[in-house]
N, C-alpha and C positions, 0 to 999 in steps of 0.2 A: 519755806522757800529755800532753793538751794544757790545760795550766793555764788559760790563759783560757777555751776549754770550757769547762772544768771549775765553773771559777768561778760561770759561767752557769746552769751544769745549779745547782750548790746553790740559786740563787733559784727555779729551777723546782721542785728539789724540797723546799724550804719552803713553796711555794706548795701544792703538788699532796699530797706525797705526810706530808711528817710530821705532819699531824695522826694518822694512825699509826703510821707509823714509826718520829719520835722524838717521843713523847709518853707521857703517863703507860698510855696504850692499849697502848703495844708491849708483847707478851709475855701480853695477854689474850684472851681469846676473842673472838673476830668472827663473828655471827650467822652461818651459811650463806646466809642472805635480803640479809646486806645483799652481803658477797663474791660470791656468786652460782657461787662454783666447784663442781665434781663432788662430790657427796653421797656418793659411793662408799668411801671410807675412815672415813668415819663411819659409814655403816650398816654395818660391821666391827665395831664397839666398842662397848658399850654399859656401862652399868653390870653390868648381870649380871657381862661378859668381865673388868671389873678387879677386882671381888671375887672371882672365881674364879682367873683369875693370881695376886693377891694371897694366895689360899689356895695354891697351889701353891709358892710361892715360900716362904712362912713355914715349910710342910709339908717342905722341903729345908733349911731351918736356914739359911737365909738372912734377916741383918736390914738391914732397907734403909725407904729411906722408901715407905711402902706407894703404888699408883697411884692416883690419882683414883675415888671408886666411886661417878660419877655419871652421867647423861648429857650428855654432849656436846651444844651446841649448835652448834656452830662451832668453827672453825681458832682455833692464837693469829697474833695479829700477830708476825712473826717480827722481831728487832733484826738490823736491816741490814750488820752490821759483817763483812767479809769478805765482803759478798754476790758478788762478782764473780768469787768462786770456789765458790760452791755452788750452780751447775747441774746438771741442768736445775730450773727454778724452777714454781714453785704446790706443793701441799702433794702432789700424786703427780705429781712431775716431767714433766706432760705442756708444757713451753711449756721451750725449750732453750735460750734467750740470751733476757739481760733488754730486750736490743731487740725481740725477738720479743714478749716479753710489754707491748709497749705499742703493740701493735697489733690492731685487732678481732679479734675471735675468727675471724671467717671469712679473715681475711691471716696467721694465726696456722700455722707448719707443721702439717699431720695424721699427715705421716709420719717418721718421721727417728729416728739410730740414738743409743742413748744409752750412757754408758759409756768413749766414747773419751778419751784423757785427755791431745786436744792443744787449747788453751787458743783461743780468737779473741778476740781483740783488739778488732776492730770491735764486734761482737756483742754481746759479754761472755757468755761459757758456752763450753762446748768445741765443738769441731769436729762436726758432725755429719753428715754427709754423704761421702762418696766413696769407695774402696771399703776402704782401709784405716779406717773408721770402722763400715761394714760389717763388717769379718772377727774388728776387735775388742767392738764393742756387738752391745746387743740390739735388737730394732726395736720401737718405739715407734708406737704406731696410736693417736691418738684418739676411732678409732669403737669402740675398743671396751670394757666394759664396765668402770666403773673409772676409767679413764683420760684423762678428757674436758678439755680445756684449754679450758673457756666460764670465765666470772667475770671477776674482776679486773679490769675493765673501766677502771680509774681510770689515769688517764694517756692513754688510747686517743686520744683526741679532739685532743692538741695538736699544735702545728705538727712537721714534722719536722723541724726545727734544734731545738728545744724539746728532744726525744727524744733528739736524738743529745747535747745538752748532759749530761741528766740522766743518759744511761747513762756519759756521762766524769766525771762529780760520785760517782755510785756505784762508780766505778773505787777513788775515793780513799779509803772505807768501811774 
């Protein structure tokens, strides 16, 4: 890790990024409208689906704190701590290294293999690419249903020594 990097990156990501990240927000819901990410795992779930699990589970003598039995309106804000080991990152793993996710949607990979579980360094997220990341993942397509790496948009826009700061600031997470 490059400490002074690093350093850097935390003013960048006080600047940019913890008014959710570490804020009283992290850990609560975030509109779909405002994150703007794939809708797809939300139209999964709905209130109906967790009072019906909920009846299932209590129905098998299982006590537990029941699920939510509401709708959903959004993701929560995830707490960032260990993020640079829980790739691939957005809420259905379509964006594989948190470098990648600070970059427009369209310079964003579309294709790439997930699952491999050799770590990069640069990047932050694991390996994705070449053919031993092939023979052990799955492949990952953004075009298809589900799976879409649009949103997140926050960060996109800064310099790229900016970027490469805040992904060595989130190393240290």
């Amino acid at each position: 890790m490059d400490a002074a990097r690093a350093a850097a990156g935390k003013v960048v990501f006080d600047a940019q990024c913890a008014a959710c990240h570490a804020s009283p927000r992290t850990g609560t819901r975030i509109p779909l409208a405002e994150v703007g990410t794939d809708p797809g795992r939300l139209d999964t779930w709905d209130k109906a689906s967790a009072i019906e699990a909920n009846r299932v589970v209590a129905a098998m003598g299982i006590t537990r704190k029941g699920l939510v039995e509401e709708d959903l309106p959004g993701y929560k804000i995830p707490f960032l701590d260990g993020i640079w080991l829980r790739a691939p990152y957005l809420h259905n793993g379509a964006v594989p290294t948190l470098r990648d996710l600070l970059e427009p949607v369209d310079r964003r990979p579309r294709v790439f293999w997930r699952g491999y579980d050799v770590y990069d360094p640069t990047k932050v997220g694991f390996v994705t690419e070449g053919d031993e990341a092939k023979r052990v993942g799955t492949r990952m397509d953004v075009a298809e249903k589900g799976s879409g790496n649009q949103g997140h948009e926050f960060g996109t826009g800064l310099p790229a020594a900016d970027k490469d700061a805040l992904v060595e600031y989130l190393k240290t997470l």
